[in-house]
N, C-alpha and C positions, 0 to 999 in steps of 0.2 A: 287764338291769337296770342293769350299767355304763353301756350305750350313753345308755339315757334318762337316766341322772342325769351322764353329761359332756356332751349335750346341754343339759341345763336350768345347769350352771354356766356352757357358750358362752352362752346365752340371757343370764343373768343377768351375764357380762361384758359383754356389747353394749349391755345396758339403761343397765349403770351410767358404760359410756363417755359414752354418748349426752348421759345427764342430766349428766354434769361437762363438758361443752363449754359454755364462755362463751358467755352469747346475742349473739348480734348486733344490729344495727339493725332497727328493723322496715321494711320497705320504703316504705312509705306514709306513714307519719312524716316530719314535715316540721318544719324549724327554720330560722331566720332563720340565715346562712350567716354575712352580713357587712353591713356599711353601711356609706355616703356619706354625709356625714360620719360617721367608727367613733364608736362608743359609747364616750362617755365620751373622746371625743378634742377637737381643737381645732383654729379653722379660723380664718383671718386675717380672712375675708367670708365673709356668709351665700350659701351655694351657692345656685342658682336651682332645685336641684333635690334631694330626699331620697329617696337608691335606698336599698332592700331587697331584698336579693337570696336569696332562700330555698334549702333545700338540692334540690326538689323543686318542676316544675313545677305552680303553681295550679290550682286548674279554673274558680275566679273572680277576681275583682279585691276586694284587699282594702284593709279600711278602716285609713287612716292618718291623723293628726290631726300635725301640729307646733305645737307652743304654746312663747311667747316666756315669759321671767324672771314676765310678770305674770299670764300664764295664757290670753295673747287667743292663739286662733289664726294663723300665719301661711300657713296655704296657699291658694292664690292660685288653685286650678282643681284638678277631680277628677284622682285616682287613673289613671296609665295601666300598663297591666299588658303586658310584651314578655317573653314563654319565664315562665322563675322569679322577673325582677327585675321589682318593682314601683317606681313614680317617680311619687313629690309632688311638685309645684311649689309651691314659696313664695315666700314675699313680704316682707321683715321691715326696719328701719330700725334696728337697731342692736344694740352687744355686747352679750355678756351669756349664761345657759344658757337653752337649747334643747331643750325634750322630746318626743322622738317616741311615742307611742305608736299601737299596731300591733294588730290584730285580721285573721285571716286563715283558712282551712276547708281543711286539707290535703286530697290528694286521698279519701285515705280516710272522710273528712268529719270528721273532730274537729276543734273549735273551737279554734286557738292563739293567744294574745294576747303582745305585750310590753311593754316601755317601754325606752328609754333617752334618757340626754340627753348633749349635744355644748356644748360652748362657744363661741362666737363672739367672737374677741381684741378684733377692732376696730371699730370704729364705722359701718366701711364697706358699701356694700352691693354687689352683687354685679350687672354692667350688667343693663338693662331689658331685660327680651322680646322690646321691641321692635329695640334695638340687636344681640342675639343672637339665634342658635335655643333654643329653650324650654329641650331635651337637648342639652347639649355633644357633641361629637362625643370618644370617646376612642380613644389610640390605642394606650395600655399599660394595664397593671393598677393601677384605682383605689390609695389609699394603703390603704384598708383590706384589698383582694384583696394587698397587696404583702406587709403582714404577717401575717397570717390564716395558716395553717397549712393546705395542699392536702386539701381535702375528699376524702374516703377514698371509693372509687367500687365499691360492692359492690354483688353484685346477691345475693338472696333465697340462702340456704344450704340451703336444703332436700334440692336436686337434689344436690349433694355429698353430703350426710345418707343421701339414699336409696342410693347409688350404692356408698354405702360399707358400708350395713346389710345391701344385696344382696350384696356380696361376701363378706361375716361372713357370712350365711347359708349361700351356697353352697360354700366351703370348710366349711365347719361341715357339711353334707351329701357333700359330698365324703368327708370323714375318715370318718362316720356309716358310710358304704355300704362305705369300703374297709376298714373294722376286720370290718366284719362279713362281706364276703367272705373276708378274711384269715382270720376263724373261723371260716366254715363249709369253707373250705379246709384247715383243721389240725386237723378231725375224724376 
């Protein structure tokens, strides 16, 4: 009768550990990491190009929209989608705020949408297509990757979870078996 009821308090310690562990991320969950031009930041010329860079790679190409101070549109060619960053091209003629918004189907399929907007200081625009490549070439961390905080690279907590419930068990079976041969030895 001891043995079953210090077995069911081990049970009921394991449970109650389990359930007070902090959740984690979900793995399939997906969020907008960072952007070119950051959110809510400010750019001297309008970039030729609006990256989003998500924290998980897409399984499609999503829909982005940039609209200027008056509401018209300035993207200038569909959506191209490389790994998790997606890239607008725009098109726009002068200062003023900038609204991205963003619609996108993480891999797990839930709908995520956002918005943000950016500033544009000056009046200038940013050379023609045809003078550049469409995608600048980079060769350090965007300004928004510069200050961003390093994306936390976890993978799924389960395998830990199990690894550890297994061991609680089997000490827990361990003690079990050796109390009780310890008793049927002190007969």
């Amino acid at each position: 009768m001891r043995s079953a009821r210090a077995l069911l308090v081990a049970g009921t310690a394991v449970a109650a550990a389990v359930l007070a562990l902090p959740p984690g991320p979900a793995a399939a969950h997906t969020t907008l990491r960072e952007s070119d031009p950051a959110a809510n930041g400010s750019v001297e010329i309008l970039p030729q190009v609006v990256r989003l860079t998500f924290t998980t790679q897409l399984p499609s190409t999503p829909t982005i929209e940039v609209v200027d101070a008056n509401g018209a549109s300035v993207n200038s060619s569909p959506v191209s989608l490389r790994g998790n960053t997606a890239l607008q091209p725009v098109q726009g003629s002068g200062a003023g705020r900038y609204t991205v918004n963003w619609k996108a189907t993480a891999p797990d399929g839930h709908q995520i949408t956002g918005s943000f907007a950016f500033t544009v200081a000056a009046g200038n625009v940013s050379p023609s297509p045809a003078a550049s490549p469409t995608v600048p070439a980079t060769t350090g961390p965007s300004p928004t990757e510069a200050a961003a905080p390093p994306a936390q690279q976890s993978g799924p907590r389960w395998p830990w979870l199990a690894a550890g419930l297994l061991a609680v068990a089997l000490l827990t079976l361990f003690w079990y078996l050796r109390r009780r041969r310890l008793s049927a030895a002190g007969r």
